[in-house]
N, C-alpha and C positions, 0 to 999 in steps of 0.2 A: 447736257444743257440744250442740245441742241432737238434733244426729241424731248424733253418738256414743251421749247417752244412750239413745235410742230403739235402736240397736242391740248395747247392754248388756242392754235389757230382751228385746230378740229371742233375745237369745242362754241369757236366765234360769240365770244360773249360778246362783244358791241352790237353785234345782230339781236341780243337778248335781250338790250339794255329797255328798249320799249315796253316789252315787256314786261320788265322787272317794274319800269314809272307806270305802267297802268295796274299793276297790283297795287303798289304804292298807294296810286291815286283812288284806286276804289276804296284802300282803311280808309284815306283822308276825309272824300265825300262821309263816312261812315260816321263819322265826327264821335266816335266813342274814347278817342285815346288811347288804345290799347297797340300802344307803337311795337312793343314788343313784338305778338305776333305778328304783325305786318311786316316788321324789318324778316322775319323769320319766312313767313311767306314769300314775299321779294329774295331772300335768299333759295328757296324753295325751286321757286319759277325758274332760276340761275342752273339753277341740277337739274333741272327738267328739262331745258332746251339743249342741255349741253351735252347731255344721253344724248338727246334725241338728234341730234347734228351729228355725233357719233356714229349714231346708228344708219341717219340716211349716207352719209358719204359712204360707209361701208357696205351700202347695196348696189349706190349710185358709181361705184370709182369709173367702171367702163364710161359712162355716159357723161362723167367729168373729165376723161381724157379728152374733151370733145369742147365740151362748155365750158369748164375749168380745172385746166392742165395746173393753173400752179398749188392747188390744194394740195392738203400734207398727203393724201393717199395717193391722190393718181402721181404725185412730184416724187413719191418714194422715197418722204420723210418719216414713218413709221408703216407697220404693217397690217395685213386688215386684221391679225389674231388682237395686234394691240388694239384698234378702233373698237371690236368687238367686245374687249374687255373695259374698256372704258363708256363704254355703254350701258354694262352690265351695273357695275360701281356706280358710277353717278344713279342710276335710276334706284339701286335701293339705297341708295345715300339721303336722295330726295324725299322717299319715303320713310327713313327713319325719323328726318326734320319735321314731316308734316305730321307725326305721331304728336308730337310735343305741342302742336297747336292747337285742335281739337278733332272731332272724329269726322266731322262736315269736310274740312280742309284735309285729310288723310285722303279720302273719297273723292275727292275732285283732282286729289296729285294721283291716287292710282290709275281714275281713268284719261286723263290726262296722258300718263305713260302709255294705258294701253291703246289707245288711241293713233299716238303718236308712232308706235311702235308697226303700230298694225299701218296703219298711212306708211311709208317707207317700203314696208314688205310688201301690200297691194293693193291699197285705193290711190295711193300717188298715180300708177298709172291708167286714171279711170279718167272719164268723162264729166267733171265738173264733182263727182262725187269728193275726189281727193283733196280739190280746192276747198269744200267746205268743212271738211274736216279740220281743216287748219284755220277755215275762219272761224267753226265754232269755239277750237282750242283756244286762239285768242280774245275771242270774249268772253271767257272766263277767265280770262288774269283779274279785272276789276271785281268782280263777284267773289274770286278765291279771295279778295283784299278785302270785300265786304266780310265774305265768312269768317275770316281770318280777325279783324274786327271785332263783327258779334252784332253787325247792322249791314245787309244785304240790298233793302229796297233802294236805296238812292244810286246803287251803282247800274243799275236796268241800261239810262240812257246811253250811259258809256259803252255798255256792253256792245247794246244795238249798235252803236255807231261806226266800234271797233268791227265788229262781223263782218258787218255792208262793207268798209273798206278794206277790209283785208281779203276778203272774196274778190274783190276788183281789183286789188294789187298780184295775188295768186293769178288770175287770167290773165293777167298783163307779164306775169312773169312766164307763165306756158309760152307768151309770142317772144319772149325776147329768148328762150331756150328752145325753139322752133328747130332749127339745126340738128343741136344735139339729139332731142326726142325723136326727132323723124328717122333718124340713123340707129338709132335705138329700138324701133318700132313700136315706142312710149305711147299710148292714148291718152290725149292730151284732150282739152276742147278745139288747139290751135291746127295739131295733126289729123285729127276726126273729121272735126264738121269745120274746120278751113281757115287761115286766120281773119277773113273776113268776119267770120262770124261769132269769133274772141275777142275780136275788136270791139263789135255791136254792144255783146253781153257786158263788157266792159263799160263800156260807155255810160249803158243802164246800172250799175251797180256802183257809178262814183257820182250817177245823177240821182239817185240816191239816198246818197251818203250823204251827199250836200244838205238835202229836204229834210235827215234824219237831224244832221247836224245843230243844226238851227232851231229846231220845235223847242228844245230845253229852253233856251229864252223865251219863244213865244210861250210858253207855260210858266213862265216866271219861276222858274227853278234855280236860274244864274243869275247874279247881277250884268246887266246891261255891257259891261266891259269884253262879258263873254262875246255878243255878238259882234262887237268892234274888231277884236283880235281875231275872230273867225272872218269877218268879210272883208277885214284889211291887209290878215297874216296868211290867213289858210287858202282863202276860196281864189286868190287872185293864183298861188301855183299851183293849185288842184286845176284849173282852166287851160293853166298853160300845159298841164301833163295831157289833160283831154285833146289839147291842138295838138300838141307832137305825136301823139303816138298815132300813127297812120303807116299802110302799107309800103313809105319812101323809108321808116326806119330800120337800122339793121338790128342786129341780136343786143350788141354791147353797148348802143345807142338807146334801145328799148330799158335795158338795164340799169342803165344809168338812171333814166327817169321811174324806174321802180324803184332805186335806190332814193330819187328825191322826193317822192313821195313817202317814203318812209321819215326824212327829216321833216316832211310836213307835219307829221304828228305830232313831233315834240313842241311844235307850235301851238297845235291845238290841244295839248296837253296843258301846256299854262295858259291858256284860255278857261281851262275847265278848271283848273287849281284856283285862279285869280275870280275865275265868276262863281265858285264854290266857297270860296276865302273870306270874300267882302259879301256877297248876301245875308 
């Protein structure tokens, strides 16, 4: 029982779950109905991160002794032959589901994997390159929900928005793992060219996100409610992440507010369902 749990926490599905609602929400924009493959792809996306969290912890465990000692590998809750096997499994698990959807969504879970797989083993420690990996990964959850669907164009904006933000939450996550990767000899943007200058790129990439955020309304794509819930729910902790994050914070301080940046989304998530919903 005790190494099932330990390989639920490997697999950190609540870190997925964003993921899972922006597939979701790209069928939904889709407005074809076709719940089925959607729930199938949301399930999809669930095997995909969960490889793939597999996979990084079992490159990463040295550098988690460091940043995050109580994970199941470096805590000495399973072993890396199990990590690696559970990597193995979910990833062609993922891909046997995304057969049954169509050949579009097979295609975007394969590379998706390899992607993922290849990030972990050697763009993670790259210079901005590895952060986009991850941001491009996630802006294709909405678009896999489009294809998945069988109507692709309405999910663009989402896409865009997810990218821009999740690229700025990845640099912000290189400063709050500053520590570990410098002990590691990680090339980060934050251990390269300095966390001043992670900071900066940051900055640009949530200022942004903000500009990207917003046009869907100005182009009358969402009912009006969307802009309310963005500049009353979203933009007001997106400002305050922007304030705090400066060179008085420490690693688990930094973390923290990547972490609540992350629950900003699901704010702006139903902003994008409720102004998608009622239009």
């Amino acid at each position: 029982m005790q190494q099932i749990k330990a390989l639920y926490k490997l697999s950190r599905p609540l870190s997925t779950l964003s993921g899972v609602l922006a597939v979701i929400l790209g069928g939904f924009v889709a407005e074809t109905g076709a719940w089925g493959n959607i729930l199938l792809a949301g399930l999809t996306t669930l095997l995909v991160s969960a490889s793939a969290n597999a996979w990084n912890d079992y490159l990463d465990i040295e550098i988690d002794r460091v940043n995050q000692p109580k994970r199941p590998l470096p805590a000495g809750l399973i072993t890396p032959n199990q990590a690696r096997t559970f990597f193995i499994v979910f990833a062609l698990i993922s891909l046997a589901v995304a057969c049954t959807i169509n050949l579009n969504a097979f295609l975007i879970v394969l590379l998706s994997n390899l992607l993922l797989t290849l990030y972990s083993w050697r763009l993670k420690s790259t210079v901005l390159l590895g952060n986009a990996t991850v941001a491009i990964i996630s802006a294709l959850s909405p678009i896999f929900g489009g294809v998945a669907a069988g109507n692709v164009a309405p999910t663009f904006w989402i896409a865009l928005t997810i990218g821009c933000a999740i690229m700025g939450r990845e640099i912000l996550k290189t400063l709050a793992d500053y520590e570990g990767d410098k002990q590691q000899n990680c090339r980060t943007i934050a251990t390269v060219w300095g966390q001043r200058t992670a900071r900066i790129f940051f900055y640009i990439m949530l200022a942004i996100t903000l500009i990207v955020m917003i046009i869907p309304f100005l182009l009358h794509i969402y009912h009006p409610v969307y802009a309310v819930i963005v500049a009353f729910g979203v933009y007001p902790v997106t400002f305050y992440i922007l304030f705090r994050v400066n060179g008085e914070r420490t690693g688990p301080q930094l973390e923290q507010l990547s972490q609540l940046m992350k629950y900003d989304f699901f704010v702006w998530f139903l902003a994008v369902f409720l102004g998608a919903a009622i239009s």
